[in-house]
Structure formats: structure tokens, C-alpha cells
C-alpha positions as CSV (number, residue, x, y, z in Angstrom):
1,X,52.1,47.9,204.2
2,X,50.4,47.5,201.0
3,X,46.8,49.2,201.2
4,X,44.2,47.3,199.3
5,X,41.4,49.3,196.9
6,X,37.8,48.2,198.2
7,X,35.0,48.8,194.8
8,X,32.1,50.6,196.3
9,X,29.2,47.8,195.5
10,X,27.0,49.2,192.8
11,X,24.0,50.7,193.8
12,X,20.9,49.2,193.8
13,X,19.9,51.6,191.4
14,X,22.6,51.1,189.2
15,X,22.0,47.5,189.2
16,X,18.4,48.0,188.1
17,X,19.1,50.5,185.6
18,X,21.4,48.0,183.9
19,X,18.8,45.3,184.3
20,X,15.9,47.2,182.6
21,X,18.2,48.8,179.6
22,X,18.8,44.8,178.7
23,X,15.9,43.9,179.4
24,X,14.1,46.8,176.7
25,X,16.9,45.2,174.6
26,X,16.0,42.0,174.8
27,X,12.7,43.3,174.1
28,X,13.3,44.8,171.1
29,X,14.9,42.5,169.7
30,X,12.6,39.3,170.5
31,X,9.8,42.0,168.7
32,X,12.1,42.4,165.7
33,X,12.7,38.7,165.8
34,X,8.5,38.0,166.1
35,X,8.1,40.2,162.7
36,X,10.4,38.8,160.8
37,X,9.6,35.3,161.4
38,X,5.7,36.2,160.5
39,X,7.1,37.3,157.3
40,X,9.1,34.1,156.6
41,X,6.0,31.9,157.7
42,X,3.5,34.0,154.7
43,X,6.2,33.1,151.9
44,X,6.4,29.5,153.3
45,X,10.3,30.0,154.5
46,X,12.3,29.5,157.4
47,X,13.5,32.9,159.3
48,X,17.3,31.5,157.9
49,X,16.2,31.1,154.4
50,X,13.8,34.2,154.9
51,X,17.2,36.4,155.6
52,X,19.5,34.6,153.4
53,X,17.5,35.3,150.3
54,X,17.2,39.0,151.9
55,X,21.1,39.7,151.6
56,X,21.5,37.2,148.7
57,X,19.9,39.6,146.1
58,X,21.6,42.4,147.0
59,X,24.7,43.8,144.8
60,X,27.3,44.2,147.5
61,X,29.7,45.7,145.1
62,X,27.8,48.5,144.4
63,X,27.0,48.6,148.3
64,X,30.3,49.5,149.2
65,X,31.1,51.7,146.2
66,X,28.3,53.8,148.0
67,X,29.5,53.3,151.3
68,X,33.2,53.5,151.4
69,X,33.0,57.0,149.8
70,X,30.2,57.8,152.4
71,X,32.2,56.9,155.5
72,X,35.1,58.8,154.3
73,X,32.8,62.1,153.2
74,X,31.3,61.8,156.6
75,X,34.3,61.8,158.3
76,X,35.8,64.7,157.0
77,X,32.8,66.7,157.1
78,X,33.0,65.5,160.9
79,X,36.0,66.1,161.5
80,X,35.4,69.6,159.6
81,X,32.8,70.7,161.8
82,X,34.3,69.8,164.9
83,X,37.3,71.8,164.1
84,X,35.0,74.8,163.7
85,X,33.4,74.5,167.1
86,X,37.2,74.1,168.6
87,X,38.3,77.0,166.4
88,X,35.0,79.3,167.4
89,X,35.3,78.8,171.2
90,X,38.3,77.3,172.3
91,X,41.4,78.3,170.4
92,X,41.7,79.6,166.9
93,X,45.4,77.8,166.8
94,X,44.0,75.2,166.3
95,X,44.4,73.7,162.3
96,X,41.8,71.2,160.4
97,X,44.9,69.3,160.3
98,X,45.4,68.9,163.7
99,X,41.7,67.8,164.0
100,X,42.1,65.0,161.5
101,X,43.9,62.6,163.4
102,X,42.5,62.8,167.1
103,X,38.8,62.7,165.0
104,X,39.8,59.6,163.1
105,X,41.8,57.6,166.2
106,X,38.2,58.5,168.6
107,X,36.2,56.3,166.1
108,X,38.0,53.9,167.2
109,X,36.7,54.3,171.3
110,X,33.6,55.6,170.1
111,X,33.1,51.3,169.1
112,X,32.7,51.1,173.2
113,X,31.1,54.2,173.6
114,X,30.4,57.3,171.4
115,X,31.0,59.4,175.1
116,X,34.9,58.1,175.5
117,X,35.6,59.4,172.2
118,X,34.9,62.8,173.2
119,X,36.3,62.2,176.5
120,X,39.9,61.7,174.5
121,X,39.3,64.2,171.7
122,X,38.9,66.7,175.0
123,X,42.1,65.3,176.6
124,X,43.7,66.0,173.3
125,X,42.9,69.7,173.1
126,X,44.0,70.0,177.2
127,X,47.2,68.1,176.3
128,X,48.2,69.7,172.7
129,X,46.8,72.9,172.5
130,X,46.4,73.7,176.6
131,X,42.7,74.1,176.2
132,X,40.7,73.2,179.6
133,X,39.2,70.0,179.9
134,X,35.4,72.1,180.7
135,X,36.1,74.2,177.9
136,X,36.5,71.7,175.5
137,X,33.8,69.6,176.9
138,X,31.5,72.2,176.5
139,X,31.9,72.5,173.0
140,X,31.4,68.8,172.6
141,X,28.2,69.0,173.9
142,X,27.3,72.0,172.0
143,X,28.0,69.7,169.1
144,X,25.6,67.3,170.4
145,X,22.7,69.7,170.9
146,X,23.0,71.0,167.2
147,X,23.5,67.2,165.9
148,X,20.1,66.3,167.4
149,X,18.4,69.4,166.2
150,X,20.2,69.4,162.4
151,X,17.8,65.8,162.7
152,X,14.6,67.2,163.9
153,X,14.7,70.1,161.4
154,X,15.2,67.7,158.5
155,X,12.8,65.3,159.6
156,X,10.7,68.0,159.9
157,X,11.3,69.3,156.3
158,X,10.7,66.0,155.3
159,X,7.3,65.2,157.2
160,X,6.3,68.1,155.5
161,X,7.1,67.7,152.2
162,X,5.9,63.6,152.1
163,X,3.1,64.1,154.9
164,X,1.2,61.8,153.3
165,X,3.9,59.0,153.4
166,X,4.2,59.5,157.1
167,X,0.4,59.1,157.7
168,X,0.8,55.3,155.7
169,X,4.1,54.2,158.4
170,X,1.6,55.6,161.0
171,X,-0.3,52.2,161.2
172,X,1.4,50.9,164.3
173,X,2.0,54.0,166.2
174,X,0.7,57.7,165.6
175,X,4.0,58.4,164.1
176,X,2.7,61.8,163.0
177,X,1.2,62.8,166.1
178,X,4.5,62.2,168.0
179,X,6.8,63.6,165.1
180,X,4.8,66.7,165.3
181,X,4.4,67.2,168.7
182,X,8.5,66.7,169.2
183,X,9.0,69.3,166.7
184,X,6.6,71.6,168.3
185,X,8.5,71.3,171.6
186,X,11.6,71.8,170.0
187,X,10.7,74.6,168.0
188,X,9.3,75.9,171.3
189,X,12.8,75.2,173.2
190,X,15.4,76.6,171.3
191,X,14.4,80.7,171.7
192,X,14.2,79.8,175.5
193,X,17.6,78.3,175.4
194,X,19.6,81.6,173.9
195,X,17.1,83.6,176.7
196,X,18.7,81.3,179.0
197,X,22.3,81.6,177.8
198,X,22.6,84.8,176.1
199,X,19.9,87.4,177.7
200,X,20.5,89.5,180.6
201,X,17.0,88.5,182.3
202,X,19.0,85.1,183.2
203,X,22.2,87.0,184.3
204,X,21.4,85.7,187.7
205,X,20.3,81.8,186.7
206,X,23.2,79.8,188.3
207,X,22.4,76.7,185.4
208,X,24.0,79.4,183.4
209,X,27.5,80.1,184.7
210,X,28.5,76.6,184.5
211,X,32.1,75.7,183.7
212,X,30.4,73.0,181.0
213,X,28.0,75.0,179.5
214,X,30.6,77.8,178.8
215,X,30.0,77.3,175.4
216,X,26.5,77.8,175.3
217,X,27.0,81.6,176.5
218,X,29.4,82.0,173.4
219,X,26.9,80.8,171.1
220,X,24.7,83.2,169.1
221,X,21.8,81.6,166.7
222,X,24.1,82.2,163.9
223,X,26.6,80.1,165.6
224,X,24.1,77.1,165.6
225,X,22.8,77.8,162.0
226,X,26.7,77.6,160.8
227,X,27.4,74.7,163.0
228,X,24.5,72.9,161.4
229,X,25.5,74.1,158.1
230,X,28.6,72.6,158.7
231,X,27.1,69.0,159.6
232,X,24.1,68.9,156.8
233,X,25.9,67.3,154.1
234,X,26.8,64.0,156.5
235,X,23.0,64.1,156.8
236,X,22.1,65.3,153.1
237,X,24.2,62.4,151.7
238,X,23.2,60.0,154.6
239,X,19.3,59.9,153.6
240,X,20.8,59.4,149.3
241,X,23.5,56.6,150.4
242,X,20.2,54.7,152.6
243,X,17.8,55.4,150.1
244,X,20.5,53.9,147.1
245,X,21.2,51.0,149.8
246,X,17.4,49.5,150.5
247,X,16.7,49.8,146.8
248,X,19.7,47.7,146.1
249,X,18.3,45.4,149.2
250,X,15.2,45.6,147.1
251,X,13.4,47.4,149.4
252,X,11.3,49.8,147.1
253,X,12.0,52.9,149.2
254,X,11.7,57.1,148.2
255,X,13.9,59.6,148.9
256,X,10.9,61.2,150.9
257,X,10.7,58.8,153.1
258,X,14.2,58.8,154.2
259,X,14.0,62.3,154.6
260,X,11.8,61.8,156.5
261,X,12.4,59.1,158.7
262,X,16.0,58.6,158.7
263,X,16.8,61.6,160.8
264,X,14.4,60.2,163.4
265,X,15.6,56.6,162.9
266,X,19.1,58.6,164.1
267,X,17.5,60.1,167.1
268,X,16.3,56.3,168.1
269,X,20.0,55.0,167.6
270,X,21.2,57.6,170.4
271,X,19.1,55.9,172.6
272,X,21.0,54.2,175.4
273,X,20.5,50.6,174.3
274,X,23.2,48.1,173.4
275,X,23.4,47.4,169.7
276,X,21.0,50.4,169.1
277,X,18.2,48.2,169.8
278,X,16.2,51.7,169.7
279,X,16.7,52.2,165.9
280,X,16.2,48.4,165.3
281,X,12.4,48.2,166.2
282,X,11.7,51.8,164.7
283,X,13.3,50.2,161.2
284,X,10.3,47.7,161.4
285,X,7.9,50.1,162.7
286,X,8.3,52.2,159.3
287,X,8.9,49.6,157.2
288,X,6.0,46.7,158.7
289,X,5.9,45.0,154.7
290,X,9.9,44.5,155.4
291,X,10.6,43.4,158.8
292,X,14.3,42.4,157.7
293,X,15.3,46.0,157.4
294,X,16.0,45.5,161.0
295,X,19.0,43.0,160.1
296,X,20.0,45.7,157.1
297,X,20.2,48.4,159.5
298,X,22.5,46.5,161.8
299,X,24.8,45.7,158.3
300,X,24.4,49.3,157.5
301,X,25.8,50.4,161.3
302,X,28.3,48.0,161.9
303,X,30.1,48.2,158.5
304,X,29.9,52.4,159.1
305,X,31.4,51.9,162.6
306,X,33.9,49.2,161.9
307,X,35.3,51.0,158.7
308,X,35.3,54.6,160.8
309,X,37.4,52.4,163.4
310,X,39.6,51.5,160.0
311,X,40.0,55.1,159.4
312,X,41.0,55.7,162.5
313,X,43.8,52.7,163.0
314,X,45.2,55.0,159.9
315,X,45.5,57.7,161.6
316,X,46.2,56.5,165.3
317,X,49.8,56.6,165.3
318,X,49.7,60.4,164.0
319,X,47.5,61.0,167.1
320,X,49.5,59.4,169.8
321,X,52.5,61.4,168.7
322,X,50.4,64.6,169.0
323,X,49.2,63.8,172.1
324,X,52.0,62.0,173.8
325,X,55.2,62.3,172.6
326,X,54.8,66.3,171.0
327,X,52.8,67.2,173.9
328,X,55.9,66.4,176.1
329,X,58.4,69.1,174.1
């Protein structure tokens, strides 16, 4: 006899997270919508002609001359620093050229969900190079902790630096207040973290000896300055390419600002909301006298996306027979 597969039912819980992330989605997009369509009603337009006339004076061509060479810079500077975490505290057989295809071909899962495409670059190292799933794992999220704090520290230095230009975008919300109190926390955080990790007063912490986390007790704070080192020029050349991109949008925009805000624009787009909804609203937020950046952030992100999936169809075949086929001899 055939046994049948009964799904658990979600639950309830489930069901209502799921309900509420669409629902702030929905949200933020029906206030992105309300902005935009203000805007269009004080020049006497429709929201269509409104947008139209926004993407209609831009020069596309020099649009992509900026951001085809971006997407491909990023990804090998990705693909760099990944391979340096793997090399550090996995398995120092592994080559930059055995990163560059598994990299490339997770682009294109990271379109579902940026989580599945570390899920398969960790099923790659178990498969190719024999490195446990949790070991590799914990690298990726190592990765993740020094992506989000490479964007607070510039944000930071940027906030700083053009203080003055966050106190003007600080008309809807007290963006300096909140920028300044996340840094302080963060600031605060990261000393307790190595305690936690790398002093003997914690020997006895069970959060410590992890399998996941294994990483984390590697890691000195050299490790995470390198690491960030490693990842600062995606960022560096991030805030030039957006700054070069709203200006040919004719958005007048500094490089302050993005130095300022595009780091924490970043942070918003981690959020888990479809169609980083997050990053959407904060585009607005910063930007009130140019609602539409909203609609040129979500051109910006789904031509970077897309063309990383490109990269990665390029490379896909390369991975499969390095995780499939080699890993079988």
C-alpha cells in the first residue's frame, strides 16, 4: 500500500505573519502611491504622465554604461570576499576560481530569496570541497553580520560628514535621532559580541558553542575589519553609480547624501517585505520633493537583480558540473 503525505496546516501564526508582512506591503506601497500622485496633481499631470516624463528624460545609455560595469564589479568583489571568509574558516583549498561559479549561479535563487542562495553556495562547499553544512553556514552568516555593519559604519561616516543634509530629510521622521541612536547601539554591541565569542569569561555561555556560530569563535576584530575591507568597494562604488544615476533621472542629488543614506536605504531593503517595499517608502521619505524615486529605485533593483541572474545563467553550467557531476569522481 501506497502511504499518502498529510501537510501539517500552517499555523495560525504563520498564517498571520504572512497576512501582516502583505499587508505593511500594501501599505507601503498605497503611501508611495499617495505621494507621487500629490506630486502629479501640483504640475497639473496625471500619475501616468507624471512617471512617464520621469523615465522619459533620462539618458538610458549612459544608465547602463554605469550599471553594467557596476553589476559585474560587484560581483567579483562578492564573489572575492566570499571566497576569503570560505578560505579563512572553512578550507584554504578552496580557489577564487572555484567561488566564481557557485557565486554567480546563487544570483540566480537569490531572485526567490537571497537565503536559498546561501543555502546552495553551502551545499556546494559540503558537496565539492567536504566542508560541513554548519560550517559553512556559519560563515555565511558571519558575512551577513559584517555586510550590515560595513552599512552602518558608512552611513555613519556619512551622517557625519553631511550632518546638516540629514537634519533637512529629517522633516517627516527624526531621521537623525534614529540614525544616531542605531549607531550608538551598534557601536555599543560589537565589543560585547568578541566578549561573547572570543573571551574566556563566556567559556561557559552555551549561545557560544553552537555548531552555526562556529565561525564567530574563529573571528578576531581584524578578521571583521578585513572582511569589510574586502566588501567596501561594492559599497564605495554603490553610493558613485546611485548618485551618477538620480542625476541622470534629474534628480539633483550629492554624493553626501548618498553616503549617507544609501547604506541605510540598504538596511530597509533587507527588510522582510516583498518587492523591498521597506526601501521603497524610505526612498520617498529622503527624497519628499521627488516621490518617483520610489519607481527609480525599483528600476535600479530589478535591472541589478535580473542582470546578476544573467551572470549567473553564464556561469550555471560551470556550477552544476562542480557540484554534480565532479563531485561524483
Amino acid at each position: 500500500m501506497s502511504q499518502t503525505v498529510v501537510k501539517e496546516p500552517r499555523s495560525i501564526k504563520q498564517v498571520l505573519g504572512r497576512v501582516l508582512v502583505w499587508l505593511l506591503t500594501a501599505g507601503c506601497f498605497y503611501l508611495v502611491y499617495g505621494r507621487t500622485e500629490q506630486a502629479a496633481a501640483r504640475e497639473g499631470k496625471t500619475l501616468f504622465d507624471f512617471v512617464a516624463d520621469f523615465f522619459a528624460g533620462a539618458d538610458w545609455l549612459l544608465w547602463l554604461s554605469c550599471m553594467i560595469p557596476y553589476s559585474i564589479f560587484f560581483f567579483l568583489v562578492d564573489a572575492h570576499a566570499t571566497w576569503r571568509v570560505v578560505r579563512w574558516f572553512n578550507s584554504k583549498l578552496v580557489r577564487y576560481g572555484d567561488m566564481l561559479p557557485i557565486r554567480a549561479s546563487a544570483y540566480i535563487l537569490s531572485l526567490v530569496n537571497e537565503q536559498i542562495g546561501k543555502g546552495a553556495m553551502t551545499l556546494y562547499l559540503l558537496r565539492r570541497h567536504a566542508i560541513p553544512g554548519w560550517q559553512a553556514l556559519s560563515s555565511m552568516i558571519l558575512l551577513g553580520m559584517v555586510e550590515i555593519y560595513q552599512l552602518l559604519i558608512f552611513s555613519a561616516v556619512g551622517v557625519f560628514l553631511y550632518y546638516d543634509l540629514v537634519l533637512e530629510a529629517s522633516s517627516v521622521i527624526p531621521l537623525n535621532q534614529i540614525l544616531v541612536t542605531v549607531f550608538i547601539v551598534a557601536g555599543l554591541y560589537f565589543p560585547l559580541h568578541l566578549m561573547i565569542f572570543r573571551s574566556p569569561w563566556f567559556a561557559n555561555f552555551s549561545l557560544r558553542d553552537r555548531d552555526l556560530l562556529t565561525a564567530f569563535r574563529q573571528a578576531r576584530a581584524l578578521d571583521y575589519l578585513l572582511v569589510l575591507l574586502c566588501k567596501a568597494p561594492n559599497l564605495i562604488l554603490a553610493v558613485v553609480v546611485y548618485t551618477v544615476s538620480l542625476n541622470l533621472f534629474d534628480v539633483p542629488v550629492e554624493f553626501g547624501q548618498m553616503l549617507a543614506f544609501l547604506p541605510v536605504i540598504f538596511i530597509a531593503a533587507a527588510l522582510p517585505l516583498p518587492f523591498h517595499a521597506g526601501a521603497l517608502v524610505l526612498w520617498t521619505v529622503l527624497f519628499p520633493e521627488y516621490p518617483e524615486v520610489g519607481i527609480f529605485s525599483l528600476v535600479m533593483h530589478t535591472f541589478f537583480v535580473s542582470f546578476n541572474a544573467v551572470i549567473g545563467l553564464v556561469f550555471l553550467p560551470t556550477a552544476n558540473r562542480q557540484l554534480f557531476d565532479e563531485a561524483k569522481t
